[in-house]
N, C-alpha and C positions, 0 to 999 in steps of 0.2 A: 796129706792131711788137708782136711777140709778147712777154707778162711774162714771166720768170726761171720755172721751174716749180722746186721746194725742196721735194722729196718725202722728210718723216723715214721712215730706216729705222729706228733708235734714239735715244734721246735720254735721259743723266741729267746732273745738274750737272757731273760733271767731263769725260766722252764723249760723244758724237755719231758719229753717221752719217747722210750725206744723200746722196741723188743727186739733181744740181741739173741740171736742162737751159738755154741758152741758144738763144735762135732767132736766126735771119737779123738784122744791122742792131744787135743788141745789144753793148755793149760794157762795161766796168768803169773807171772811171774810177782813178787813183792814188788811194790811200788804204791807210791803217793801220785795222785792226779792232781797236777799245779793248778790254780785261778793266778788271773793277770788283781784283782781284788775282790775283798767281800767274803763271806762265808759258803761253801758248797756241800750240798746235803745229795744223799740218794737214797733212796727207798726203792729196793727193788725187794719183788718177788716173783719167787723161781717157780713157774707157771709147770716147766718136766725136771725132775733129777733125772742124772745120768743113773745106770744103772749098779755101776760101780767107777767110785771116785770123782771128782770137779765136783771136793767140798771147798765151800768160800771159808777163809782165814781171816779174821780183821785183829788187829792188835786192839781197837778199842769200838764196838758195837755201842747205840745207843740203844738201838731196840734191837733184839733178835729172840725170833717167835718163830719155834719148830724147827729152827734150819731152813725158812721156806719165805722168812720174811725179815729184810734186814731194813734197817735204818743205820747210815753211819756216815760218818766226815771224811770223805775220799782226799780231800787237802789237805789233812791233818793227819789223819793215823795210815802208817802202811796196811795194805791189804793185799789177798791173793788170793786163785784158785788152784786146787791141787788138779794135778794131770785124771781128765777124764778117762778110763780104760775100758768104758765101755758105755754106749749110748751118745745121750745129749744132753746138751743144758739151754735150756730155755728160760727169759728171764722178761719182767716187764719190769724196765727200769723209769724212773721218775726222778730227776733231776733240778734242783733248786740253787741259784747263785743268787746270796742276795748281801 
């Protein structure tokens, strides 16, 4: 199985930007992404769906438009990706701690 690739576009203490790819067979298990303080927001969207399966899970979405474009509190609500079976996942993620 192929690693996560987690390419920064930018990166300071309170922002990020990454595009993160997933390969074949990879999956996200449920979990919460800790802050040491502050609020943590992400916006990603999914620039390739796999071709079948690595759908995102979130217990609680603030925005989510198409499947393709989420808004949601990775400190707050558990979330997941289901096992991709075929393809990749390509994401540009956008990250806020404030």
């Amino acid at each position: 199985m192929a690693k996560v690739i987690n390419k920064a576009i930018f990166s300071s203490r309170v922002f990020s930007i990454n595009q993160v790819t997933y390969h074949t067979y990879h999956r996200v298990m449920n979990h919460i992404d800790p802050v040491q303080q502050g609020r943590y927001y992400k916006l990603n969207f999914v620039l390739r769906q796999p071709k079948v399966g690595g759908v995102f899970n979130c217990e609680k979405c603030i925005v989510n438009l198409w499947g393709r474009v989420y808004l949601f509190r990775p400190d707050k609500y558990e979330h997941s990706v289901s096992k991709i079976e075929s393809g990749k996942r390509v994401l540009l993620s956008l990250a806020l701690n404030i």
